[in-house]
Backbone as JSON Lines, residues from 0, in Angstrom:
{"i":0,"aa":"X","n":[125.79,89.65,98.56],"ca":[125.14,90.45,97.53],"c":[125.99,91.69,97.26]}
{"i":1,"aa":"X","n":[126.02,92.18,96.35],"ca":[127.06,93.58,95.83],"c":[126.26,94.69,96.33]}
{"i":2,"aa":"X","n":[126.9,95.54,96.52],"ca":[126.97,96.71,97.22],"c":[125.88,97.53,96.8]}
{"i":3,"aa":"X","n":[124.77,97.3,96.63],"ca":[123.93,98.26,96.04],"c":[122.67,98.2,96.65]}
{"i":4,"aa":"X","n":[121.66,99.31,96.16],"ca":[120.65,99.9,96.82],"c":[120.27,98.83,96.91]}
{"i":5,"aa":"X","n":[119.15,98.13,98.26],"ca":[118.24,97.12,97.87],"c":[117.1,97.25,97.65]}
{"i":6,"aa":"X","n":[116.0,96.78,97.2],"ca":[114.49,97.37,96.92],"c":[113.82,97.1,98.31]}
{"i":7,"aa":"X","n":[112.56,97.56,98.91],"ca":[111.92,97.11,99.8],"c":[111.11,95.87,99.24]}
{"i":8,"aa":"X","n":[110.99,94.88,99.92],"ca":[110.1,93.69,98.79],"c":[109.27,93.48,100.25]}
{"i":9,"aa":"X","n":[107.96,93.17,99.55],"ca":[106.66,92.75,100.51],"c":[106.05,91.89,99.98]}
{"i":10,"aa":"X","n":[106.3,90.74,100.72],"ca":[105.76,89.03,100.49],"c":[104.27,89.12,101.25]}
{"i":11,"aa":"X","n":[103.03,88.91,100.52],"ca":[102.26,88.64,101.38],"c":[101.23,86.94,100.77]}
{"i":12,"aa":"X","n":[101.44,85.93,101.46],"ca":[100.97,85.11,101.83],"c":[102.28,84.04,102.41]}
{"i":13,"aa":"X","n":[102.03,83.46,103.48],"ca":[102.99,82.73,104.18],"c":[103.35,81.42,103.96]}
{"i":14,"aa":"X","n":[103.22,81.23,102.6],"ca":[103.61,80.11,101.92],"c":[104.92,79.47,102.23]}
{"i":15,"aa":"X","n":[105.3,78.18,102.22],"ca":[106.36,77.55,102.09],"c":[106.98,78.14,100.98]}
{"i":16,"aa":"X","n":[106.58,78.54,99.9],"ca":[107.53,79.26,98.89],"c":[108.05,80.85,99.61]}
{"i":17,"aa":"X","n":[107.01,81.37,100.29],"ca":[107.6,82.5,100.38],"c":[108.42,82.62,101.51]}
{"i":18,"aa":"X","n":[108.32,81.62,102.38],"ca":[109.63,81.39,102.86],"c":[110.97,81.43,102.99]}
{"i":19,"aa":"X","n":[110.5,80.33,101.59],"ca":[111.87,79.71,101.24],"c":[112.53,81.01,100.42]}
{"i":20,"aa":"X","n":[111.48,81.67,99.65],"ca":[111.95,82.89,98.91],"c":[112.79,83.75,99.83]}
{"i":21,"aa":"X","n":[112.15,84.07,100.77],"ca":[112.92,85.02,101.88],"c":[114.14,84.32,102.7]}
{"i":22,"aa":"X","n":[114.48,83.26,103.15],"ca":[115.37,82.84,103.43],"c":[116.73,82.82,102.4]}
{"i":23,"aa":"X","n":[116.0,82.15,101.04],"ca":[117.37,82.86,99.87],"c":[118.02,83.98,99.89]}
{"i":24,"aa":"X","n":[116.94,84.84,99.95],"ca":[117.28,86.0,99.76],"c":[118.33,86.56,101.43]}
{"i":25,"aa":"X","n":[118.2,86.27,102.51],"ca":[118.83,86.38,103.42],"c":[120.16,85.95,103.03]}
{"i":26,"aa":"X","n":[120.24,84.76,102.67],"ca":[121.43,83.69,102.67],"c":[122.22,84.86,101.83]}
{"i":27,"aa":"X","n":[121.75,85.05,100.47],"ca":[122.66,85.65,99.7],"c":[123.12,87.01,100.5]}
{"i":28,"aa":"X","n":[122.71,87.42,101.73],"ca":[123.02,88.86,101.95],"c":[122.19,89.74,101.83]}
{"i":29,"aa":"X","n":[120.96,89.77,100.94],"ca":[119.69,90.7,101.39],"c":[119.26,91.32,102.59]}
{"i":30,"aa":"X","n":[119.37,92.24,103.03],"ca":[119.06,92.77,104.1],"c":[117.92,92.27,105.0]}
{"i":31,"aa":"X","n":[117.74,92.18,106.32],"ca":[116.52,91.25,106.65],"c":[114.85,92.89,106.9]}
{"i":32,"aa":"X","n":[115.88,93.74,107.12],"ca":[114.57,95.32,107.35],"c":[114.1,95.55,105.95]}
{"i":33,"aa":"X","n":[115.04,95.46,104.74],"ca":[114.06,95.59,103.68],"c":[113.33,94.4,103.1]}
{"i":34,"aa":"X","n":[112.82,93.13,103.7],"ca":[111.62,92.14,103.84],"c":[110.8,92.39,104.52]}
{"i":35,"aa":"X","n":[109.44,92.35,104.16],"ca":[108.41,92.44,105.23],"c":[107.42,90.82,104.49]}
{"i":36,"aa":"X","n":[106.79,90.69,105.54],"ca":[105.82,89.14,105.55],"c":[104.86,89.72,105.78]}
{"i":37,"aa":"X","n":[103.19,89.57,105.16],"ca":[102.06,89.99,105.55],"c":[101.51,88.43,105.18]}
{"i":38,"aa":"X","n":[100.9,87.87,106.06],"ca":[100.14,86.82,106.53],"c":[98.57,87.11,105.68]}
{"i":39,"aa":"X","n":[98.11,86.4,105.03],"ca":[96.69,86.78,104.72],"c":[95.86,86.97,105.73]}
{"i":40,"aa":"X","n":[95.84,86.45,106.66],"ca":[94.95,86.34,108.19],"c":[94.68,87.44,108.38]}
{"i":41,"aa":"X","n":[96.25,88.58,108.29],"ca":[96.3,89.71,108.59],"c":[95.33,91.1,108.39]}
{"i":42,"aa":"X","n":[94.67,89.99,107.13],"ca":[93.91,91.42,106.33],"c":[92.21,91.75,106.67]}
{"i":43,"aa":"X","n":[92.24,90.53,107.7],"ca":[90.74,90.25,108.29],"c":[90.24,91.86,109.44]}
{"i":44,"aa":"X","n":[91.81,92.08,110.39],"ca":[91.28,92.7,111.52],"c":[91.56,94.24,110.69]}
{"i":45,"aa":"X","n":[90.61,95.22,110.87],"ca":[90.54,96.5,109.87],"c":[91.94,97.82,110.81]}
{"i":46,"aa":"X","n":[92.23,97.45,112.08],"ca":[93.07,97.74,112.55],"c":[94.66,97.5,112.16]}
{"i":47,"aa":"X","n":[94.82,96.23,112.16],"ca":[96.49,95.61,111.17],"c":[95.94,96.06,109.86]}
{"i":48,"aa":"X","n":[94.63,95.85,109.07],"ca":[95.01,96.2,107.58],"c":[95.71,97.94,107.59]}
{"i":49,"aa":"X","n":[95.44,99.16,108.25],"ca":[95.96,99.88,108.05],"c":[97.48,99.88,108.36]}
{"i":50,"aa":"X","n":[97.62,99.22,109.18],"ca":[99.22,98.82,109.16],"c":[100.04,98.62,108.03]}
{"i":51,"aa":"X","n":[99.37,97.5,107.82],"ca":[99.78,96.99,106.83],"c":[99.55,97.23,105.38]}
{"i":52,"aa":"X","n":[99.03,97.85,104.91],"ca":[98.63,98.82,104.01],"c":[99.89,99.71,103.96]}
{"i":53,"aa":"X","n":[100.32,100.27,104.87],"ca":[101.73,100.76,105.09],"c":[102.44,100.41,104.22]}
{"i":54,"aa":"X","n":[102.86,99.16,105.24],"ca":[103.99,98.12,104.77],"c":[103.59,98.44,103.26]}
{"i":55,"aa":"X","n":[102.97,97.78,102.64],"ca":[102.71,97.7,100.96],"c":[102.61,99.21,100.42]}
{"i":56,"aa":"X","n":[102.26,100.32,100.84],"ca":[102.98,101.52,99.68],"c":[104.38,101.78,100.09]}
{"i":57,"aa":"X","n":[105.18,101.11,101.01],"ca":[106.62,101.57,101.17],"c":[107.62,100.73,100.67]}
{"i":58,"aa":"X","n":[107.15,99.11,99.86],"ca":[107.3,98.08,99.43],"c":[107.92,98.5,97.54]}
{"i":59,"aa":"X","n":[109.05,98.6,97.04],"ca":[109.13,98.88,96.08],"c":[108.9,97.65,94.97]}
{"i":60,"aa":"X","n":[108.5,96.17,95.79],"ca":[108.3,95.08,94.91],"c":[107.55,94.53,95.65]}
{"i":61,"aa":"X","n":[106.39,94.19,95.54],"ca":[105.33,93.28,96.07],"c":[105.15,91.93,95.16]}
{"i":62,"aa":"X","n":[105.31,90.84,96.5],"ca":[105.06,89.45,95.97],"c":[104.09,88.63,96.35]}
{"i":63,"aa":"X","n":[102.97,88.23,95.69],"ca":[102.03,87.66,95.89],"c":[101.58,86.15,95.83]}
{"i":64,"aa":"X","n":[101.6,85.36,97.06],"ca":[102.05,83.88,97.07],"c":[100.72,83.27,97.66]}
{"i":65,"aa":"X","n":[99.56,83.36,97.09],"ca":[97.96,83.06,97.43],"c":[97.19,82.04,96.57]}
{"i":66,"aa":"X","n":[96.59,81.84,97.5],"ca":[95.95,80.79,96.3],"c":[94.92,81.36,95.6]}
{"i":67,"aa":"X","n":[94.79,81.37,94.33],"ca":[93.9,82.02,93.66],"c":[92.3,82.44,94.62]}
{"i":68,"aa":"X","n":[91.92,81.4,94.99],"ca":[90.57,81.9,95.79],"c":[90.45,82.71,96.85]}
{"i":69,"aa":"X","n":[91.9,83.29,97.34],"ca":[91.93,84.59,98.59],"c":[92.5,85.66,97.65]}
{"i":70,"aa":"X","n":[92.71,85.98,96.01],"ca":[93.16,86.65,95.55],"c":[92.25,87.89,95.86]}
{"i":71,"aa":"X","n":[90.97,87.92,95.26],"ca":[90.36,89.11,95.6],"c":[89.95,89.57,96.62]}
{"i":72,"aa":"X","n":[89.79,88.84,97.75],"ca":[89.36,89.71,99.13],"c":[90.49,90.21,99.41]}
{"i":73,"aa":"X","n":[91.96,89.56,99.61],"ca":[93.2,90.03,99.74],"c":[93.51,91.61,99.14]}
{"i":74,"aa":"X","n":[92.88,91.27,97.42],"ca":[93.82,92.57,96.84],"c":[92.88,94.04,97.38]}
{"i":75,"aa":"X","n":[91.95,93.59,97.42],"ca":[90.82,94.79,97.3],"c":[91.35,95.84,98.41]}
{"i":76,"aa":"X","n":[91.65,95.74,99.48],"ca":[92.15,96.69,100.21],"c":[93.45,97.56,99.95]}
{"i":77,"aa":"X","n":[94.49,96.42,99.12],"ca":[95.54,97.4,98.58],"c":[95.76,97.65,96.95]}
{"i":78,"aa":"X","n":[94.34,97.34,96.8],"ca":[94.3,97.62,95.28],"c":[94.97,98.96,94.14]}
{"i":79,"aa":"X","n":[95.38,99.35,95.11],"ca":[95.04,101.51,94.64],"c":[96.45,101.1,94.68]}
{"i":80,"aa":"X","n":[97.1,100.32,95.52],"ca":[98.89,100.72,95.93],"c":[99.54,99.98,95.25]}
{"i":81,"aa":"X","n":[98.92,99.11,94.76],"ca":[100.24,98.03,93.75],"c":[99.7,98.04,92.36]}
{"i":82,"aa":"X","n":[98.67,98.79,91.65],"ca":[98.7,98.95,90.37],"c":[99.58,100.1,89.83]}
């Protein structure tokens, strides 16, 4: 990848696409510290959601790989940070 700033990107659902997304992105040279993975599971225990809540306002591109029917319990906690 060319020499330039990289964005922070935050994948959250653990899809075979987002995988595969993040592995591309390795291959080409993407840095592996500016990826982060948030697991939907994750957003159950109210302890990791503040964690992870983190992760997503320090995320300069958030990617969302869910199946429509975990869309809204998912977003509602980081609703405020990715609009």
């Amino acid at each position: 990848m060319l020499n330039i700033v990289q964005p922070n990107i935050c994948f959250i659902g653990s899809s075979n696409l987002s995988l595969a997304l993040i592995g591309g992105l390795v291959l080409k040279g993407f840095q592996r510290e500016k990826i982060n993975l948030i697991e939907e599971v994750k957003f159950e225990n109210q302890i990791i959601l503040k964690q992870k809540q983190h992760e997503v306002k320090k995320a300069d591109i958030v990617v969302l790989l869910l199946d429509p029917k975990d869309l809204k319990a998912i977003l509602a906690p980081i609703k405020k940070m990715v609009s």
